[in-house]
MMTF fields as JSON, N, C-alpha, C and O atoms, coordinates in Angstrom:
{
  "mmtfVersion": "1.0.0",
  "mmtfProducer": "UNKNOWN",
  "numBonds": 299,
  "numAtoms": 300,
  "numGroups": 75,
  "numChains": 1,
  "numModels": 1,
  "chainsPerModel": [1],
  "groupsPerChain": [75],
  "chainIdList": ["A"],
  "bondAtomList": [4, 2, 8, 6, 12, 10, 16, 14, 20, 18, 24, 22, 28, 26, 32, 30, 36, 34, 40, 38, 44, 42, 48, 46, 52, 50, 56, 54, 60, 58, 64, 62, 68, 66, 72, 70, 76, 74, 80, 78, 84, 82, 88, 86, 92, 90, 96, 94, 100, 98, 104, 102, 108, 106, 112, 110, 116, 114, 120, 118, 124, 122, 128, 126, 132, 130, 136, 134, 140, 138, 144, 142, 148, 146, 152, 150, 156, 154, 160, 158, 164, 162, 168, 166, 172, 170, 176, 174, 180, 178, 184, 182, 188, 186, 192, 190, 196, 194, 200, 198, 204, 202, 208, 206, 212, 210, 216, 214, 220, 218, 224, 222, 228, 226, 232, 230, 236, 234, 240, 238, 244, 242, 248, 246, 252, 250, 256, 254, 260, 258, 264, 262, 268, 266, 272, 270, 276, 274, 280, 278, 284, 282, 288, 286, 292, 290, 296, 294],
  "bondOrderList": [1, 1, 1, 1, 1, 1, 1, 1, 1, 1, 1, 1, 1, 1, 1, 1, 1, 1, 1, 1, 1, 1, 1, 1, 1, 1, 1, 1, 1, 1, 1, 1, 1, 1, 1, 1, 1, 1, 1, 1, 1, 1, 1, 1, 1, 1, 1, 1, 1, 1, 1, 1, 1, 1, 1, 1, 1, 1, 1, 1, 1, 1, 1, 1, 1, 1, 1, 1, 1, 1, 1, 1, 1, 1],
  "groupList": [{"groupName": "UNK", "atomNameList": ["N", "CA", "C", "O"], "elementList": ["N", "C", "C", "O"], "formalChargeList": [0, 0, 0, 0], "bondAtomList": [1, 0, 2, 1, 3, 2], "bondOrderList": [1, 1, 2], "singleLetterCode": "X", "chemCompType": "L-PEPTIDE LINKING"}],
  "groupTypeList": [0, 0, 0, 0, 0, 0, 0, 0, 0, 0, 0, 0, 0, 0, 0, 0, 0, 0, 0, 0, 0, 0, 0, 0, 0, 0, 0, 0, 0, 0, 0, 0, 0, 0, 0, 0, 0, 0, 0, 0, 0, 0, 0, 0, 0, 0, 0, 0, 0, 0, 0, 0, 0, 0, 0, 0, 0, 0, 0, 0, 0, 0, 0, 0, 0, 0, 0, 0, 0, 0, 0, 0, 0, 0, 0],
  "groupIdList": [1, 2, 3, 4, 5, 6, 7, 8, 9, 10, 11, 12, 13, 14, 15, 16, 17, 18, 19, 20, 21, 22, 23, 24, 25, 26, 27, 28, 29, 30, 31, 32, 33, 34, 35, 36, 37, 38, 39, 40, 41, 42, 43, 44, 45, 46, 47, 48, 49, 50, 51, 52, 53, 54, 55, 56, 57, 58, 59, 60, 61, 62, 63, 64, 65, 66, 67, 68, 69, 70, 71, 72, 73, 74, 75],
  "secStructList": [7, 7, 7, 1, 7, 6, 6, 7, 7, 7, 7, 6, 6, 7, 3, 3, 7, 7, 5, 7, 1, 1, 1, 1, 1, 7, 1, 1, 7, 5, 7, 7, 3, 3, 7, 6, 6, 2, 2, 2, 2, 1, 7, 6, 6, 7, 7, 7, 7, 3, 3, 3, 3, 6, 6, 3, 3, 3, 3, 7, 7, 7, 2, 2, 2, 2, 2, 2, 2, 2, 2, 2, 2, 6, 7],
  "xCoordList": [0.859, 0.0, 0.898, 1.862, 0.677, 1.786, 0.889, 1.695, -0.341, -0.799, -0.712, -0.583, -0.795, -0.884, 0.372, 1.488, -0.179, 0.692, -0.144, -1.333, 1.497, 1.14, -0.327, -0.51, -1.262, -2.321, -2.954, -3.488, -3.265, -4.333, -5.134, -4.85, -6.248, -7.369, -7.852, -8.951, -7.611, -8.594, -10.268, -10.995, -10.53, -12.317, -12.427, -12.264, -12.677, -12.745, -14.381, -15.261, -14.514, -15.977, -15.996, -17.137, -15.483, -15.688, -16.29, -15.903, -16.874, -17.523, -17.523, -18.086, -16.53, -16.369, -17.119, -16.785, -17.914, -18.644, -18.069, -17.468, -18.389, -17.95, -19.904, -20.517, -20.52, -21.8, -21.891, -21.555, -22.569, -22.734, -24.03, -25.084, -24.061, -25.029, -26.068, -25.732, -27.544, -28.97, -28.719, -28.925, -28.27, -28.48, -28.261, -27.264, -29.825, -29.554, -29.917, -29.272, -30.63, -31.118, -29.465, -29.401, -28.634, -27.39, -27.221, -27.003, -27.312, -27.587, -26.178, -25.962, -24.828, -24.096, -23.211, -23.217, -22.233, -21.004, -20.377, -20.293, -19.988, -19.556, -18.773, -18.817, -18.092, -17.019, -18.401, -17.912, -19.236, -19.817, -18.577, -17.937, -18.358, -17.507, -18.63, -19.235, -18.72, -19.799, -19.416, -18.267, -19.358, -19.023, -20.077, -20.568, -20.346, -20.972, -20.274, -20.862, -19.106, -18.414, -17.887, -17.113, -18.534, -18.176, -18.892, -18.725, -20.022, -20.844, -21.132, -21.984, -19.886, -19.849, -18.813, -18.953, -18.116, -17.263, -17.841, -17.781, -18.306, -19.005, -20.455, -20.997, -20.905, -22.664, -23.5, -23.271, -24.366, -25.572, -25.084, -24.688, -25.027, -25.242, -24.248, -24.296, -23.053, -22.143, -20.931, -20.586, -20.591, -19.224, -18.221, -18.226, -17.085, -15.524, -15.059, -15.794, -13.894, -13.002, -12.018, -11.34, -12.142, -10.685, -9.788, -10.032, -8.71, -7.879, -7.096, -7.002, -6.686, -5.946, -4.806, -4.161, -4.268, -2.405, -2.294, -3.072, -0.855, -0.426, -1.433, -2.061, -1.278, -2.419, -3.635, -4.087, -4.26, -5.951, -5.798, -5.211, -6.585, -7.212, -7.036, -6.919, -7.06, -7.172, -8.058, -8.19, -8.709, -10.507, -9.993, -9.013, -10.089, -10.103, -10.888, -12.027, -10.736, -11.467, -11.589, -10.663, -13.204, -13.304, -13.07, -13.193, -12.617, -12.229, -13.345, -13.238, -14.485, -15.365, -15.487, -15.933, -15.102, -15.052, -13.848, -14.037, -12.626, -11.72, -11.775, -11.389, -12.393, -13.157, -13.147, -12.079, -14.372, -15.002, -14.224, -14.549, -13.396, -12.743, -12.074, -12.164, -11.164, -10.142, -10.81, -10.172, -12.109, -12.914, -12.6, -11.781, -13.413, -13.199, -12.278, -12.357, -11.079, -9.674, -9.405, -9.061, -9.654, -9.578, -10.169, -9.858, -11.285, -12.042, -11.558, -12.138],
  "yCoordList": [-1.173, 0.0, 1.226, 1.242, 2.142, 3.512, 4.097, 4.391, 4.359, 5.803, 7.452, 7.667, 8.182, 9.424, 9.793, 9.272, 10.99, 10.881, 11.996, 12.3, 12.582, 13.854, 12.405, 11.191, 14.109, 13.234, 12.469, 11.714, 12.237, 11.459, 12.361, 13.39, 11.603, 12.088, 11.888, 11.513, 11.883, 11.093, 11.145, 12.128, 10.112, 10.086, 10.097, 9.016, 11.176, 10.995, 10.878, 11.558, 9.721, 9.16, 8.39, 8.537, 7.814, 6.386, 5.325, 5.161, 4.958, 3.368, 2.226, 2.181, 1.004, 0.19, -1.41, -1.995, -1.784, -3.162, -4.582, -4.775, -5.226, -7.024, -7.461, -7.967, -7.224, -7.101, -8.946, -9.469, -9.83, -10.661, -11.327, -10.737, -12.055, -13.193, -13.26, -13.322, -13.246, -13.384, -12.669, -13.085, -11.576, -10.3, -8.96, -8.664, -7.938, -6.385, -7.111, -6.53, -8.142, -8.597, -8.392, -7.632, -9.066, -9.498, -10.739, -11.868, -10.527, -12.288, -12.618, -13.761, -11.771, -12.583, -11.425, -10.196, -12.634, -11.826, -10.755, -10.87, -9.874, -8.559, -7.655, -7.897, -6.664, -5.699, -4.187, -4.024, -3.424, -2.169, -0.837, -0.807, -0.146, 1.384, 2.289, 2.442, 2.797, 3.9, 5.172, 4.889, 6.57, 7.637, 8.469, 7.871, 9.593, 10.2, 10.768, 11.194, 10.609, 10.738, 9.901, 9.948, 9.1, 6.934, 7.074, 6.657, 7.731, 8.114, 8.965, 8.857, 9.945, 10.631, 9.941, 10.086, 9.412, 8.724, 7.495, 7.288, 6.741, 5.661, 5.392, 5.022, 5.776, 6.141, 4.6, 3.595, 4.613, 3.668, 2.663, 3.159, 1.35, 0.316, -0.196, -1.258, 1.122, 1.06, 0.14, 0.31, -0.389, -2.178, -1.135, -0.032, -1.886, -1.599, -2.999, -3.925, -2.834, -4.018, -3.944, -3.003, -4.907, -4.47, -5.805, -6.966, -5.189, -6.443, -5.797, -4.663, -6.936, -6.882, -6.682, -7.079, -5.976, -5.238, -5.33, -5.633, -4.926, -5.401, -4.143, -3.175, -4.559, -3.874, -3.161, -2.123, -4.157, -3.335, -3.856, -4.901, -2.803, -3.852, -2.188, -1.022, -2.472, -1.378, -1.567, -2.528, -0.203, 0.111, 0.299, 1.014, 0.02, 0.263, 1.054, 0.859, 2.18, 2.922, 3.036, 3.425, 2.543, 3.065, 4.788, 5.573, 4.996, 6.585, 7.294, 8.299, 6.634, 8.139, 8.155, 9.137, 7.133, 6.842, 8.408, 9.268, 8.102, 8.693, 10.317, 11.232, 10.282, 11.988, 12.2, 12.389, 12.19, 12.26, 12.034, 12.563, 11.345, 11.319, 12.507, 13.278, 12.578, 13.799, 15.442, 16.411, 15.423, 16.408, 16.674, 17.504, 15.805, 15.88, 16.26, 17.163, 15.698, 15.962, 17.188, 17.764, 17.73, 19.22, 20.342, 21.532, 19.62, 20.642, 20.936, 21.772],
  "zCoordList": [0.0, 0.0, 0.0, 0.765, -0.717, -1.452, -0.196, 0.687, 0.2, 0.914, 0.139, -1.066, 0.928, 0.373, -0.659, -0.641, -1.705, -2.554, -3.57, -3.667, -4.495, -5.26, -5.857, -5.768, -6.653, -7.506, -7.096, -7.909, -5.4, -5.118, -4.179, -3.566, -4.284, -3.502, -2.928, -3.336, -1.014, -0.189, -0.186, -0.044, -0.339, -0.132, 1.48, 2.046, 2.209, 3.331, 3.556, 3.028, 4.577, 5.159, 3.929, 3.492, 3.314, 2.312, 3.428, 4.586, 3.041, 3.922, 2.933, 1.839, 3.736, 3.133, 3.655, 4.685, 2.922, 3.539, 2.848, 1.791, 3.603, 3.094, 2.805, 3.745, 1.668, 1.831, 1.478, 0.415, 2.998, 2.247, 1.664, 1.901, 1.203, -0.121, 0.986, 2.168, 0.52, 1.217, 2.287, 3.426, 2.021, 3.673, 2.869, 2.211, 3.131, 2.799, 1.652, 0.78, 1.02, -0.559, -1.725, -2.692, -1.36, -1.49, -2.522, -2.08, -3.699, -4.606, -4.557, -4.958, -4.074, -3.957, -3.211, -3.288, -2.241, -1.679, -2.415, -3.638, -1.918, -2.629, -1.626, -0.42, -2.108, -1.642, -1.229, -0.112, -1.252, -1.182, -1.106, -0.055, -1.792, -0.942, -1.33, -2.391, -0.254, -0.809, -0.882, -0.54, -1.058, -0.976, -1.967, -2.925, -1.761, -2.929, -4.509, -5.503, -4.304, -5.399, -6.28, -7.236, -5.683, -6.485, -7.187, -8.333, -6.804, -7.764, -9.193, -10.076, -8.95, -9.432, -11.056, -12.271, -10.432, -11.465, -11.839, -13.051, -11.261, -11.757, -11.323, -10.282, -12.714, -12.737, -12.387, -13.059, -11.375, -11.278, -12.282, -13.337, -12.179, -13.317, -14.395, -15.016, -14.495, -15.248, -14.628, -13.458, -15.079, -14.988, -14.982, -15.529, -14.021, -14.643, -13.624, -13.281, -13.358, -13.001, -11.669, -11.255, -11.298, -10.054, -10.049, -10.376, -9.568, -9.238, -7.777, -7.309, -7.42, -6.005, -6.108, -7.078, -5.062, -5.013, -3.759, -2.855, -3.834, -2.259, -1.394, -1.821, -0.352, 0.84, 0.455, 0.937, -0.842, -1.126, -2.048, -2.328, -2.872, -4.276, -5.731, -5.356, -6.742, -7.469, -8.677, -9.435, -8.636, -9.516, -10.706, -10.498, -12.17, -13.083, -13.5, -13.075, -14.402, -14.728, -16.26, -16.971, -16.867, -18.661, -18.567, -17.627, -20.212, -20.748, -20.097, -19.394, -20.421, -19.672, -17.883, -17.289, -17.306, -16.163, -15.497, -14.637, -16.474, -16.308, -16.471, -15.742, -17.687, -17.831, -16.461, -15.878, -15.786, -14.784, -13.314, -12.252, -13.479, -12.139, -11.911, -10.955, -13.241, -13.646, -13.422, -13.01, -13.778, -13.478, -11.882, -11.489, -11.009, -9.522, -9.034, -8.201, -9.389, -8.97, -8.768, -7.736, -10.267, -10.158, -9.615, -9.675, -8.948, -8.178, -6.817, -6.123]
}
Protein backbone atom coordinates (compact mmCIF):
# COMPACT_ATOMS: atom_id res chain seq x y z
CA UNK A 1 0.00 0.00 0.00
CA UNK A 2 1.79 3.51 -1.45
CA UNK A 3 -0.80 5.80 0.91
CA UNK A 4 -0.88 9.42 0.37
CA UNK A 5 0.69 10.88 -2.55
CA UNK A 6 1.14 13.85 -5.26
CA UNK A 7 -2.32 13.23 -7.51
CA UNK A 8 -4.33 11.46 -5.12
CA UNK A 9 -7.37 12.09 -3.50
CA UNK A 10 -8.59 11.09 -0.19
CA UNK A 11 -12.32 10.09 -0.13
CA UNK A 12 -12.74 10.99 3.33
CA UNK A 13 -15.98 9.16 5.16
CA UNK A 14 -15.69 6.39 2.31
CA UNK A 15 -17.52 3.37 3.92
CA UNK A 16 -16.37 0.19 3.13
CA UNK A 17 -18.64 -3.16 3.54
CA UNK A 18 -17.95 -7.02 3.09
CA UNK A 19 -21.80 -7.10 1.83
CA UNK A 20 -22.73 -10.66 2.25
CA UNK A 21 -25.03 -13.19 -0.12
CA UNK A 22 -28.97 -13.38 1.22
CA UNK A 23 -28.48 -10.30 3.67
CA UNK A 24 -29.55 -6.38 2.80
CA UNK A 25 -31.12 -8.60 -0.56
CA UNK A 26 -27.39 -9.50 -1.49
CA UNK A 27 -27.59 -12.29 -4.61
CA UNK A 28 -24.10 -12.58 -3.96
CA UNK A 29 -21.00 -11.83 -1.68
CA UNK A 30 -19.56 -8.56 -2.63
CA UNK A 31 -17.02 -5.70 -1.64
CA UNK A 32 -19.82 -2.17 -1.18
CA UNK A 33 -17.51 1.38 -0.94
CA UNK A 34 -19.80 3.90 -0.81
CA UNK A 35 -19.02 7.64 -0.98
CA UNK A 36 -20.97 10.20 -2.93
CA UNK A 37 -18.41 10.74 -5.40
CA UNK A 38 -18.18 6.93 -6.48
CA UNK A 39 -20.84 8.11 -7.76
CA UNK A 40 -19.85 10.63 -9.43
CA UNK A 41 -17.26 8.72 -11.47
CA UNK A 42 -19.00 5.66 -11.76
CA UNK A 43 -22.66 6.14 -12.74
CA UNK A 44 -25.57 3.67 -11.28
CA UNK A 45 -25.24 0.32 -13.32
CA UNK A 46 -22.14 1.06 -15.25
CA UNK A 47 -19.22 -2.18 -14.99
CA UNK A 48 -15.52 -1.60 -14.64
CA UNK A 49 -13.00 -4.02 -13.00
CA UNK A 50 -10.68 -4.47 -10.05
CA UNK A 51 -7.88 -6.44 -9.24
CA UNK A 52 -5.95 -6.88 -6.01
CA UNK A 53 -2.41 -5.24 -5.01
CA UNK A 54 -0.43 -5.40 -2.26
CA UNK A 55 -2.42 -3.87 0.84
CA UNK A 56 -5.95 -3.34 -1.13
CA UNK A 57 -7.21 -3.85 -4.28
CA UNK A 58 -7.17 -1.38 -7.47
CA UNK A 59 -10.51 0.11 -9.52
CA UNK A 60 -10.10 0.26 -13.08
CA UNK A 61 -11.47 2.92 -14.73
CA UNK A 62 -13.30 3.07 -18.66
CA UNK A 63 -12.23 6.58 -20.75
CA UNK A 64 -15.36 8.14 -19.67
CA UNK A 65 -15.05 6.84 -16.16
CA UNK A 66 -11.72 8.69 -16.31
CA UNK A 67 -13.16 11.99 -17.83
CA UNK A 68 -15.00 12.26 -14.78
CA UNK A 69 -12.74 11.32 -12.14
CA UNK A 70 -10.14 13.80 -13.65
CA UNK A 71 -12.91 16.41 -13.48
CA UNK A 72 -13.20 15.88 -9.52
CA UNK A 73 -9.67 15.96 -8.97
CA UNK A 74 -9.58 19.22 -10.16
CA UNK A 75 -12.04 20.64 -8.18
Amino acid sequence: MSGPGEGKKLLRGAKVYIHEKGKSMARITHIDIEHPDINKIIKPKEATYAAGKKGGCFIGLKKEMIKRAEKLIKK
